[in-house]
C-alpha positions in Angstrom: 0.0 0.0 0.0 2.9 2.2 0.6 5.0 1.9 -2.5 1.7 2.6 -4.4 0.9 5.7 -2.5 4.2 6.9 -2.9 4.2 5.7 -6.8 0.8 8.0 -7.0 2.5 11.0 -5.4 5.4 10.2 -7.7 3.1 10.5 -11.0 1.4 13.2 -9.9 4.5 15.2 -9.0 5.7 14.5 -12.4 2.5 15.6 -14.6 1.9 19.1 -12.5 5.9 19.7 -13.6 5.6 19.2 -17.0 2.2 20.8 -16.7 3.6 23.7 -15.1 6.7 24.5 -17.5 4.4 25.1 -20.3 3.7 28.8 -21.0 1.6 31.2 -23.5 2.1 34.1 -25.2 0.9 36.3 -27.7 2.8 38.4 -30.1 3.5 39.8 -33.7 5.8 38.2 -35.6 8.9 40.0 -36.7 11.3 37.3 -38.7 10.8 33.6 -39.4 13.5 31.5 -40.2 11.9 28.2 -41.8 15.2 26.3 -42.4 16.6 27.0 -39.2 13.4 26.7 -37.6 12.9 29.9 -35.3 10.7 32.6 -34.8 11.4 35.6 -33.9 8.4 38.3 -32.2 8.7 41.7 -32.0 9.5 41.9 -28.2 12.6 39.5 -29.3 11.1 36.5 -28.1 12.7 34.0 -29.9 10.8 30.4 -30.7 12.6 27.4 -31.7 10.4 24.0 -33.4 11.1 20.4 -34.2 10.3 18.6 -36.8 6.7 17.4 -35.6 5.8 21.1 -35.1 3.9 22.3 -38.3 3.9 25.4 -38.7 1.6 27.5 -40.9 2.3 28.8 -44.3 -0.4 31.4 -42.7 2.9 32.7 -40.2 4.5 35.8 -41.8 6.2 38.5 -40.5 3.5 41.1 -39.3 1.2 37.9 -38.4 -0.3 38.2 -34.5 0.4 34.7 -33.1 -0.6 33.0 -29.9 2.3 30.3 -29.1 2.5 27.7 -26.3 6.0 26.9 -25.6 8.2 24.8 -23.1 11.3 26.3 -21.7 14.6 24.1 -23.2 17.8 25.2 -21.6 18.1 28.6 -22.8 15.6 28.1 -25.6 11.8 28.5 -26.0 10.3 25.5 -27.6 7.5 25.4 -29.5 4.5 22.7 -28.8 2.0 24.7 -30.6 1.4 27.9 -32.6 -2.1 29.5 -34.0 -2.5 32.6 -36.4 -5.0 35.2 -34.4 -7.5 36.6 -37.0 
């Protein structure tokens, strides 16, 4: 009964980390860099993607974004990325 109460607290310790380190924000676009894969907003936030991160032919510079993003090191990844109308 221990070990699984102490496995649960494990889990659960684990998903409101990685639940916590994600972040929003909004922002204009001021340079995208397709091959090198990073977006840059006009504050000078500076977004990095993978591969499974599709982003938009709709993203140009001038475009208002809203971006979730996960802290890397001293990067800002990208998990996902929308066009604001």
């Amino acid at each position: 009964m221990k070990r699984a109460l102490i496995a649960s607290i494990f889990a659960l310790g684990l998903a409101i980390t990685g639940v916590a380190s994600a972040a929003d924000l909004e922002g204009t676009v001021k340079t995208i860099q397709i091959n090198e894969r990073v977006m840059t907003l006009s504050d000078g936030t500076q977004l990095h993607w993978t591969e499974s991160i599709t982003v938009s032919q709709d993203i140009q510079e001038g475009a208002s974004v809203r971006a979730t993003y996960e802290p890397e090191g001293d990067k800002y990844v990208l998990t996902r990325i929308e066009v604001l109308k």
